[in-house]
PDB file of N, CA, C, O and CB in Angstrom:
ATOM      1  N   UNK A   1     106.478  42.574  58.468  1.00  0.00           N
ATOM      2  CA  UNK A   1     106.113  41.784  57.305  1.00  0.00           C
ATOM      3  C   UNK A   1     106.409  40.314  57.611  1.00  0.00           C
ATOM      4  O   UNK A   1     107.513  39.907  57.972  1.00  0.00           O
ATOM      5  CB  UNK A   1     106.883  42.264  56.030  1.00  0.00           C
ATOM      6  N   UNK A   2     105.357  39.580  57.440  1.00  0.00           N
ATOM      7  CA  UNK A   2     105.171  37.954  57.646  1.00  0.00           C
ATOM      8  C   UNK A   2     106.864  37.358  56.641  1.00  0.00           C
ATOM      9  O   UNK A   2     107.695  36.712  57.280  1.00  0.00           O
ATOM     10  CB  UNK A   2     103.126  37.258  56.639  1.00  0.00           C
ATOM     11  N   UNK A   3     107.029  37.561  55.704  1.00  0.00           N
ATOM     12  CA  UNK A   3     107.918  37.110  54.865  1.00  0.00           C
ATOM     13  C   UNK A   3     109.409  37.274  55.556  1.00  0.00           C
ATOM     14  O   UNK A   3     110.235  36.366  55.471  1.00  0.00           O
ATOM     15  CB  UNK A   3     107.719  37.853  53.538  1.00  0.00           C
ATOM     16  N   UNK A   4     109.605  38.167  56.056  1.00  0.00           N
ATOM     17  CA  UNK A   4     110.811  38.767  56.563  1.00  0.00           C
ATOM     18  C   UNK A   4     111.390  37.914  57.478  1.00  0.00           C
ATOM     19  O   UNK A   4     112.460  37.310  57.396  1.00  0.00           O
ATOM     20  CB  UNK A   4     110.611  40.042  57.158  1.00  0.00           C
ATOM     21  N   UNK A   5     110.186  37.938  58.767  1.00  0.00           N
ATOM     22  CA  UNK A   5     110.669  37.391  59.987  1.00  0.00           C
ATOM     23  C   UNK A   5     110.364  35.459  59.890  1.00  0.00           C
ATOM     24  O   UNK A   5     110.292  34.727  60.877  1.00  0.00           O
ATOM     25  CB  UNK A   5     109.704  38.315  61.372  1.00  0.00           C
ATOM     26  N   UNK A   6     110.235  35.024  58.455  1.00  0.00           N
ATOM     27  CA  UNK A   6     110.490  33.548  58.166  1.00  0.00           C
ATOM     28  C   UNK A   6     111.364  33.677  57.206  1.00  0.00           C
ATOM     29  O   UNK A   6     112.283  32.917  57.511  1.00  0.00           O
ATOM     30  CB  UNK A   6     109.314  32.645  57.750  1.00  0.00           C
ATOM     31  N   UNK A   7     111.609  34.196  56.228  1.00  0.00           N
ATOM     32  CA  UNK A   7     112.534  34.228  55.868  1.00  0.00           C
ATOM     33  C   UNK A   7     114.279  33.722  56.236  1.00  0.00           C
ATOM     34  O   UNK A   7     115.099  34.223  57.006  1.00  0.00           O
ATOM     35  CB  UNK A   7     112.215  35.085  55.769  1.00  0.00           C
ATOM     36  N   UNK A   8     114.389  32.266  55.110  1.00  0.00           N
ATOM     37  CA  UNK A   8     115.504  31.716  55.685  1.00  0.00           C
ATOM     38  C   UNK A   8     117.067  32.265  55.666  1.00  0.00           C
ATOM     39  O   UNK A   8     118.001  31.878  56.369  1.00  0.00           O
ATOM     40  CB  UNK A   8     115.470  30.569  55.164  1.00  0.00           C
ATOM     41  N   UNK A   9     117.059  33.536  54.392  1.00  0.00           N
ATOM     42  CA  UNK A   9     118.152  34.052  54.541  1.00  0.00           C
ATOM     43  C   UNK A   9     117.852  35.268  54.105  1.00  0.00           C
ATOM     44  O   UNK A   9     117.584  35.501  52.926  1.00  0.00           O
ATOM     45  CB  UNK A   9     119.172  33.435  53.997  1.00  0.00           C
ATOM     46  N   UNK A  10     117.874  36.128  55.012  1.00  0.00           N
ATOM     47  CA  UNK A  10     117.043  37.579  55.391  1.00  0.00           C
ATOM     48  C   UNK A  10     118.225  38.569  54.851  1.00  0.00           C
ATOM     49  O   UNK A  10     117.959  39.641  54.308  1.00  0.00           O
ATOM     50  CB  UNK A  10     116.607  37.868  57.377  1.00  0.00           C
ATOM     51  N   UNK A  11     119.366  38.166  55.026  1.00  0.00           N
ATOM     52  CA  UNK A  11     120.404  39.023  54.419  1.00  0.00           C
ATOM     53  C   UNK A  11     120.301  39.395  52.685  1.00  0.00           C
ATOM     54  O   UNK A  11     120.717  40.404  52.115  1.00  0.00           O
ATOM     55  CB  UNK A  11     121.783  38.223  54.736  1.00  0.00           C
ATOM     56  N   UNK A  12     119.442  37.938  51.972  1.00  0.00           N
ATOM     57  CA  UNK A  12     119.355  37.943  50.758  1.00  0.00           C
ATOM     58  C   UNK A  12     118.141  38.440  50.344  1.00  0.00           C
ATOM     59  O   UNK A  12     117.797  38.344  49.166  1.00  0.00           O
ATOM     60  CB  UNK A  12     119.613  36.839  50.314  1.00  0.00           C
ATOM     61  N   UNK A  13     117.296  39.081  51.376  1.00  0.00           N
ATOM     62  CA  UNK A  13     115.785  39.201  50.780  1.00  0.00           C
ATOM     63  C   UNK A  13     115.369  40.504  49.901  1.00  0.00           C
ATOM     64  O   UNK A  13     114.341  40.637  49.238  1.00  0.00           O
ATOM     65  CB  UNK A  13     114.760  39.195  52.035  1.00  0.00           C
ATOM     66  N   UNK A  14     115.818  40.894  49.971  1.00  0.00           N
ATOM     67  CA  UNK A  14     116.127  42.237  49.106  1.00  0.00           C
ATOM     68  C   UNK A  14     115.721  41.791  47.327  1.00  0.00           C
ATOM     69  O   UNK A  14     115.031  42.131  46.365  1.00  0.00           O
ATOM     70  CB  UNK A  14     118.141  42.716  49.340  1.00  0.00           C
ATOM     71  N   UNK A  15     116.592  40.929  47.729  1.00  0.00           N
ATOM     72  CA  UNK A  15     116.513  40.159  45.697  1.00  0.00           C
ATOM     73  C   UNK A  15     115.428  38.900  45.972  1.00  0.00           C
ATOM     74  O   UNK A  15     115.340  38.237  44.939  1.00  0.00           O
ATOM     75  CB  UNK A  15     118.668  39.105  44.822  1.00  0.00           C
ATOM     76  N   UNK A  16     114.699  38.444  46.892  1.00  0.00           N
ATOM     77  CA  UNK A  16     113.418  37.628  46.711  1.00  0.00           C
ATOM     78  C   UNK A  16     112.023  38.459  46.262  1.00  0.00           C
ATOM     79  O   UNK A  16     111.854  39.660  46.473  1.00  0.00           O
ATOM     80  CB  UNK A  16     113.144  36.903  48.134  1.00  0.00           C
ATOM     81  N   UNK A  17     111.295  37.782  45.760  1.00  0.00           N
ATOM     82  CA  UNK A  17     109.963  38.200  44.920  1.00  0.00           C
ATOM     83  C   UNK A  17     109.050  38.771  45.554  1.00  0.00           C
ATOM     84  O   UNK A  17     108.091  39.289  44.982  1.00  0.00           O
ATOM     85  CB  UNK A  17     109.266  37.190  44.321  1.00  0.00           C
ATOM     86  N   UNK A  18     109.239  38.765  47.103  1.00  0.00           N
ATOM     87  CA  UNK A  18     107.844  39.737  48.073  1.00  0.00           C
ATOM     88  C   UNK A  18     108.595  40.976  47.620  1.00  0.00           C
ATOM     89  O   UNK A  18     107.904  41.731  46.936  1.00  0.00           O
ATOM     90  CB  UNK A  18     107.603  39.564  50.302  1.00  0.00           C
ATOM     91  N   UNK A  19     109.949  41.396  47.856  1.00  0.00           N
ATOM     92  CA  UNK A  19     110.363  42.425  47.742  1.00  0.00           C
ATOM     93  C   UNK A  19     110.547  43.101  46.414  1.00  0.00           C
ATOM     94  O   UNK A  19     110.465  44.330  46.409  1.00  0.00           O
ATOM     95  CB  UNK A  19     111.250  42.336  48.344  1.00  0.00           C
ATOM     96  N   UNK A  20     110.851  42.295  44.971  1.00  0.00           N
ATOM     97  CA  UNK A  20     110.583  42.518  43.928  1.00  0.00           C
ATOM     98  C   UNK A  20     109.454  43.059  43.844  1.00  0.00           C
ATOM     99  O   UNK A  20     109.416  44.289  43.820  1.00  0.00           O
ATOM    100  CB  UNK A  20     110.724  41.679  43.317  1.00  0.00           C
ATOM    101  N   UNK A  21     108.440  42.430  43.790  1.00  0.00           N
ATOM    102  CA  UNK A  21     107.031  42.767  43.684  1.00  0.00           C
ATOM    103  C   UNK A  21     106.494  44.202  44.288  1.00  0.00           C
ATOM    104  O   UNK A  21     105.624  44.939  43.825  1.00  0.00           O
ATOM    105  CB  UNK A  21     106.313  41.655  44.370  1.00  0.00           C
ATOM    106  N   UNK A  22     107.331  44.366  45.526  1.00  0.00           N
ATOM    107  CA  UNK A  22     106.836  45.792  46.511  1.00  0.00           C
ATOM    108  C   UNK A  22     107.141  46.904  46.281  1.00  0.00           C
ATOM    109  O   UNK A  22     106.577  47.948  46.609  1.00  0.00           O
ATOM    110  CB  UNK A  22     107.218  45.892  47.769  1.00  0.00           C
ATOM    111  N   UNK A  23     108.695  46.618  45.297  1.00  0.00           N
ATOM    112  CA  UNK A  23     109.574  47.496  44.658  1.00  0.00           C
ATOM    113  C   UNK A  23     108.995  47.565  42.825  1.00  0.00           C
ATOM    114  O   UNK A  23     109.765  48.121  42.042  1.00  0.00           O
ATOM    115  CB  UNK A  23     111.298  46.803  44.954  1.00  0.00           C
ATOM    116  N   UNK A  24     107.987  47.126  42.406  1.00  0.00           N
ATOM    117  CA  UNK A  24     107.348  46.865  41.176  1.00  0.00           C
ATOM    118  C   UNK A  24     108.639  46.960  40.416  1.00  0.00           C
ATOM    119  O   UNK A  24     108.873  48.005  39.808  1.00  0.00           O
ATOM    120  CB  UNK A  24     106.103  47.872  40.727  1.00  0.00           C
ATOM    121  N   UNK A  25     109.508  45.960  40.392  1.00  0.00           N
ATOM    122  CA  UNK A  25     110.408  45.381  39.138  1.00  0.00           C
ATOM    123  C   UNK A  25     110.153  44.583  38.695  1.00  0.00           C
ATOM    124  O   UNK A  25     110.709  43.564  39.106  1.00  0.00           O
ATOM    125  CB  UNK A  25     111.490  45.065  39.170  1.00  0.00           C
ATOM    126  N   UNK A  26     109.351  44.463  37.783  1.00  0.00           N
ATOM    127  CA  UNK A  26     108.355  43.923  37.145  1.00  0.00           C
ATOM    128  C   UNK A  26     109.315  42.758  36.004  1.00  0.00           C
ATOM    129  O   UNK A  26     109.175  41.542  35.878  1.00  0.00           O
ATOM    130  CB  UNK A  26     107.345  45.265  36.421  1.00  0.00           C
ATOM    131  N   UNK A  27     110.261  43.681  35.316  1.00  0.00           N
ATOM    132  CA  UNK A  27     111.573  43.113  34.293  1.00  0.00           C
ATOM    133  C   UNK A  27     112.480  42.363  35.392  1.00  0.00           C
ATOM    134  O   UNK A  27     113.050  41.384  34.910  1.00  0.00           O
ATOM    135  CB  UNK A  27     112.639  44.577  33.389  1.00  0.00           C
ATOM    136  N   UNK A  28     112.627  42.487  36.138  1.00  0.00           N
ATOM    137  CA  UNK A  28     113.782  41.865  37.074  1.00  0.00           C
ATOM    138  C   UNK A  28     112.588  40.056  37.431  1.00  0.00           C
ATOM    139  O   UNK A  28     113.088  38.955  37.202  1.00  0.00           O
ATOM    140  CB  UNK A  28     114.226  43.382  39.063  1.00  0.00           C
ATOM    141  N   UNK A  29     111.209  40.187  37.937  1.00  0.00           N
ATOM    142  CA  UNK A  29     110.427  39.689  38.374  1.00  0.00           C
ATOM    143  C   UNK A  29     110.114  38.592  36.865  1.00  0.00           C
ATOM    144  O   UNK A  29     110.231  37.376  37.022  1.00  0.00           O
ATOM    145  CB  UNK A  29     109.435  40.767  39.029  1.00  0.00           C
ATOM    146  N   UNK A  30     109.858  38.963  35.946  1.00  0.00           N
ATOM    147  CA  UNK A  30     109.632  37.854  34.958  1.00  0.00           C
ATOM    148  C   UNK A  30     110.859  37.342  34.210  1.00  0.00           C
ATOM    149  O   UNK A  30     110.837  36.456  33.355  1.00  0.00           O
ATOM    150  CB  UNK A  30     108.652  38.308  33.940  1.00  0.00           C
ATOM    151  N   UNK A  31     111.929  38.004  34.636  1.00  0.00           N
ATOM    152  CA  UNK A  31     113.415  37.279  33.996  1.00  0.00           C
ATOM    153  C   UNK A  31     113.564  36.371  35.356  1.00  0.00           C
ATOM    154  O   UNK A  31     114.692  35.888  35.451  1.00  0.00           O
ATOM    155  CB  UNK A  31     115.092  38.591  33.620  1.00  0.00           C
ATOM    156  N   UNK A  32     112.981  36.150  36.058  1.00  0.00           N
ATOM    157  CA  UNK A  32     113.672  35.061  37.545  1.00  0.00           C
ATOM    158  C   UNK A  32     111.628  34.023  37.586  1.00  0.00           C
ATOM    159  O   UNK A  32     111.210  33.024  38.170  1.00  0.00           O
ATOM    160  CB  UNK A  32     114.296  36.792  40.083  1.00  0.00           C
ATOM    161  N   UNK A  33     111.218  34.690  36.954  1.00  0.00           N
ATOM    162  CA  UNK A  33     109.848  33.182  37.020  1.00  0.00           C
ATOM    163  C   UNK A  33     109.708  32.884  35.722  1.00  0.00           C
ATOM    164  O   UNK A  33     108.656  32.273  35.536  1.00  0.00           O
ATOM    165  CB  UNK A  33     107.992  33.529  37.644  1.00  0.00           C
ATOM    166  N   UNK A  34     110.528  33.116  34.440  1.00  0.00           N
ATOM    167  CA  UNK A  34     110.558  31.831  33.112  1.00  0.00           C
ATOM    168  C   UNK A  34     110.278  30.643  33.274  1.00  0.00           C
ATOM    169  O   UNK A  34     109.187  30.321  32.803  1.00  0.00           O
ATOM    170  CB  UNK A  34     111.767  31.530  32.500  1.00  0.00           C
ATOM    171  N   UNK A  35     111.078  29.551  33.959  1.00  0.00           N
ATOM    172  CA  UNK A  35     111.087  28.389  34.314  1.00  0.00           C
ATOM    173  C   UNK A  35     111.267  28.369  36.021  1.00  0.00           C
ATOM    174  O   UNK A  35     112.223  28.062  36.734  1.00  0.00           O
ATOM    175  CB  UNK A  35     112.147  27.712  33.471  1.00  0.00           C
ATOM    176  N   UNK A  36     110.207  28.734  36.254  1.00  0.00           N
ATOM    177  CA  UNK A  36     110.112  28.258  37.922  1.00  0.00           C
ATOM    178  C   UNK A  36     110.427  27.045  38.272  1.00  0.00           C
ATOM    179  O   UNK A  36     110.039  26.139  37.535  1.00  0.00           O
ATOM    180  CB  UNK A  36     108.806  28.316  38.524  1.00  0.00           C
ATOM    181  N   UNK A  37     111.258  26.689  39.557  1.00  0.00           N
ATOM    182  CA  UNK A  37     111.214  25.220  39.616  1.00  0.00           C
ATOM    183  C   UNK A  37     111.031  25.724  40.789  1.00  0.00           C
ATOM    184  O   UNK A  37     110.523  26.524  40.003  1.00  0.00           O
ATOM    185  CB  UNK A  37     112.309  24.090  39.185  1.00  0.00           C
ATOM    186  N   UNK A  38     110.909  26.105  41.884  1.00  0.00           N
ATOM    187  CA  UNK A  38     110.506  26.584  43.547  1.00  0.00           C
ATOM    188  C   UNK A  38     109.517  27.428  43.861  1.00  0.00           C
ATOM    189  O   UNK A  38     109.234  28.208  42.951  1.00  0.00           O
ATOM    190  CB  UNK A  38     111.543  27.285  44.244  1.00  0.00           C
ATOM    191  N   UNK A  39     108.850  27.539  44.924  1.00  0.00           N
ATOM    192  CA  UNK A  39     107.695  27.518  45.320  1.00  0.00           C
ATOM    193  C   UNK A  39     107.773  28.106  46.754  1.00  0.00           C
ATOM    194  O   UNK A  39     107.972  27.346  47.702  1.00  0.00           O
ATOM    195  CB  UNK A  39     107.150  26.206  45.164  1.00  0.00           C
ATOM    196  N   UNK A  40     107.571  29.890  46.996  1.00  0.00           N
ATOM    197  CA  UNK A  40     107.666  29.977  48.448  1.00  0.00           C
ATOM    198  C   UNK A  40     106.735  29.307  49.655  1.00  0.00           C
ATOM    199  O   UNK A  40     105.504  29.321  49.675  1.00  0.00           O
ATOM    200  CB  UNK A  40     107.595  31.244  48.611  1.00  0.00           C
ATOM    201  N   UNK A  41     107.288  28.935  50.287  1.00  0.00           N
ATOM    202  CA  UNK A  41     106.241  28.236  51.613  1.00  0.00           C
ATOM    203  C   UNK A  41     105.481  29.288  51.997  1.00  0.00           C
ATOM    204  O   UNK A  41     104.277  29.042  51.926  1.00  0.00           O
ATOM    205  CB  UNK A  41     107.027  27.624  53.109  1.00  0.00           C
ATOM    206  N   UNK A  42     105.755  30.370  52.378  1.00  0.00           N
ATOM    207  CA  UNK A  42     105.442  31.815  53.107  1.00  0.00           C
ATOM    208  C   UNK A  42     104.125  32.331  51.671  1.00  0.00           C
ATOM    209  O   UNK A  42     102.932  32.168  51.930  1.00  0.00           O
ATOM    210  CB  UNK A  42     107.405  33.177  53.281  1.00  0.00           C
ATOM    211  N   UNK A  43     104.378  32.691  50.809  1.00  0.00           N
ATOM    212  CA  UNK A  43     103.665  33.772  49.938  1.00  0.00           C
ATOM    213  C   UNK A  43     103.084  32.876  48.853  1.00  0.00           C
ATOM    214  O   UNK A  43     102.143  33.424  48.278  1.00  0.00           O
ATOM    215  CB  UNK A  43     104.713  35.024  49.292  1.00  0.00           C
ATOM    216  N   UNK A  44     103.456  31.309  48.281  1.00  0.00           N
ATOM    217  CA  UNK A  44     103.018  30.933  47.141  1.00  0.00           C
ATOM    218  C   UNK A  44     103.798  31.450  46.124  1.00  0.00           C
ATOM    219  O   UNK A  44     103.830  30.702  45.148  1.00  0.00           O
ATOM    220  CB  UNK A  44     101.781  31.218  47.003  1.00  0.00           C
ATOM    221  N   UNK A  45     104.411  32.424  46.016  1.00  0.00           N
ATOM    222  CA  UNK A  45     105.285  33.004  44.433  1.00  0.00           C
ATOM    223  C   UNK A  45     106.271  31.461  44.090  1.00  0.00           C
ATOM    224  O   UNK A  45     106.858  30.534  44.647  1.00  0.00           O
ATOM    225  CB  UNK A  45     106.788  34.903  44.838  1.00  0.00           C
ATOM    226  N   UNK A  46     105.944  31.986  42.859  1.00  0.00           N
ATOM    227  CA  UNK A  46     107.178  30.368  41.862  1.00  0.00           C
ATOM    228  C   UNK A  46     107.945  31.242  41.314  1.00  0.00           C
ATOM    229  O   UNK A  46     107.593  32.112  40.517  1.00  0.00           O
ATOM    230  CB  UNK A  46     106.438  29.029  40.239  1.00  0.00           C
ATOM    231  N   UNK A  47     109.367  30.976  41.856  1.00  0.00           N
ATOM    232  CA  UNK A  47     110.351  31.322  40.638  1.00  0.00           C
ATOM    233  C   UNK A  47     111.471  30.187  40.315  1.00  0.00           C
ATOM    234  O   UNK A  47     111.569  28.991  40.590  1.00  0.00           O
ATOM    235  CB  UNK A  47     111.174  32.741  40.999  1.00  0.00           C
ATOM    236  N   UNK A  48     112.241  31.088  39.628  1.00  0.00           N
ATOM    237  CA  UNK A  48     113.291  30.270  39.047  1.00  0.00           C
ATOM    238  C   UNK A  48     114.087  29.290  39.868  1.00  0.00           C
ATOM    239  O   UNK A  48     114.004  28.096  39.582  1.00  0.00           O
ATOM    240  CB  UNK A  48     114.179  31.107  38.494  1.00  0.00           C
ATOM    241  N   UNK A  49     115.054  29.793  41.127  1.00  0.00           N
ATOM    242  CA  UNK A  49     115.652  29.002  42.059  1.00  0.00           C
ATOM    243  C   UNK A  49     115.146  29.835  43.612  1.00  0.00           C
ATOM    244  O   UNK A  49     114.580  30.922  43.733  1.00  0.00           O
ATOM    245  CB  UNK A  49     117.434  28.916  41.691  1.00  0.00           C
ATOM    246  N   UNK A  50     115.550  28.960  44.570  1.00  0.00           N
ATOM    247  CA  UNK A  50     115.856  28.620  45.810  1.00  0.00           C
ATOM    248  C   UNK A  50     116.295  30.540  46.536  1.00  0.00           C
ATOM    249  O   UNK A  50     115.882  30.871  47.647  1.00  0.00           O
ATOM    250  CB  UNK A  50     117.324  27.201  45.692  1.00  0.00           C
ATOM    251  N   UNK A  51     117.069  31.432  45.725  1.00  0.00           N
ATOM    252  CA  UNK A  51     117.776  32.648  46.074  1.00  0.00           C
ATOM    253  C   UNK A  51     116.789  33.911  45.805  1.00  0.00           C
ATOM    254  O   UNK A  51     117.172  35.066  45.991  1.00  0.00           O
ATOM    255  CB  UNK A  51     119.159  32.747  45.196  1.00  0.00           C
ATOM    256  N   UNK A  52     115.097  33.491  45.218  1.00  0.00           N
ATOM    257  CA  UNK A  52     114.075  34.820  44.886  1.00  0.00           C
ATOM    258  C   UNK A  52     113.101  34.541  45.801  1.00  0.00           C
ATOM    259  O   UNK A  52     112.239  35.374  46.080  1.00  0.00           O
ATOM    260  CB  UNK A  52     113.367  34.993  43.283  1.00  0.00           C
ATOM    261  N   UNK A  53     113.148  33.414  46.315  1.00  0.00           N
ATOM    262  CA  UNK A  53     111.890  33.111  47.629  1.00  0.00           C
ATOM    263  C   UNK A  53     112.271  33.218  48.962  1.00  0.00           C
ATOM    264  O   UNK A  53     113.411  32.861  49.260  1.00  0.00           O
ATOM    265  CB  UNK A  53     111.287  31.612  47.665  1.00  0.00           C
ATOM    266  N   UNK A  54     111.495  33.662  49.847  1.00  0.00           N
ATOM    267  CA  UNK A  54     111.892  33.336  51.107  1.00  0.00           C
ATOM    268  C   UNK A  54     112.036  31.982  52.197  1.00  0.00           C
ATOM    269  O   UNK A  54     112.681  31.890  53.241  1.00  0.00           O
ATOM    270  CB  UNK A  54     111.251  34.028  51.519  1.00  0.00           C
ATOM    271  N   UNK A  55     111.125  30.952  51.468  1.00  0.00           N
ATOM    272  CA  UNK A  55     110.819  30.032  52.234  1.00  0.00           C
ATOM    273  C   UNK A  55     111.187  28.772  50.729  1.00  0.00           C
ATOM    274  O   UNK A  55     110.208  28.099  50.407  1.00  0.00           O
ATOM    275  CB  UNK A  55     109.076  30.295  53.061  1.00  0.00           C
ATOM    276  N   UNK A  56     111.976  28.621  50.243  1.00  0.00           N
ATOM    277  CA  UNK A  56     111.851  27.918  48.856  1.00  0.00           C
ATOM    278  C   UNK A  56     111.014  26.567  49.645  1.00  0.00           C
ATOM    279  O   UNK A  56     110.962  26.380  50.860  1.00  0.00           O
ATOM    280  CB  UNK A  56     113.648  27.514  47.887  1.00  0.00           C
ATOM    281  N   UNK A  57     110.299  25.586  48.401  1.00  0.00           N
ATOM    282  CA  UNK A  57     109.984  24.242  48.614  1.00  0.00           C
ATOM    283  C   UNK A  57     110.258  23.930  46.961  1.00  0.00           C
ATOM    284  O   UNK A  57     110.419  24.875  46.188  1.00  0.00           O
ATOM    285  CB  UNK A  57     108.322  23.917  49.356  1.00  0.00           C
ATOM    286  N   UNK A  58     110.294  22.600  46.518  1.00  0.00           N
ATOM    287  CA  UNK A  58     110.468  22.452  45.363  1.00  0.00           C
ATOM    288  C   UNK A  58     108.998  22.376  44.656  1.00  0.00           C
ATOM    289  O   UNK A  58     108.044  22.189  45.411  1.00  0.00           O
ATOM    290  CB  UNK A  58     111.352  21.349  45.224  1.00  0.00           C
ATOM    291  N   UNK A  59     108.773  22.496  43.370  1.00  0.00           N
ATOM    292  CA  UNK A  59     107.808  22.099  42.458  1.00  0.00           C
ATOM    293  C   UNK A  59     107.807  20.439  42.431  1.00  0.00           C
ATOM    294  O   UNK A  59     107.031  19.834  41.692  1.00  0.00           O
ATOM    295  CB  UNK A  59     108.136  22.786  41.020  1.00  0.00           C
TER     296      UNK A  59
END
């Protein structure tokens, strides 16, 4: 998986949004993109902070 092997902290990816999404936690997934302020480089997903993306950039 493209996300994984860029992924800046791979230990934490488990709780980022490619993996949310793959795991359909759908409730976990719209309580962390309310107020997105980040933007993965890798996939495009916006969430809340820097710790649900793999590649954060800011909004």
């Amino acid at each position: 998986m493209k996300a994984k092997r860029n992924c800046r902290c791979a230990e934490e990816h488990a709780g980022h949004m490619c993996e949310l999404e793959s795991e359909q936690d759908w409730e976990t997934i719209r309580c962390v993109t309310d107020r997105p302020a980040v933007q993965c480089e890798n996939c495009g997903a916006r969430a809340n902070g820097a710790r649900y993306v793999c590649m954060p950039a800011e909004l």
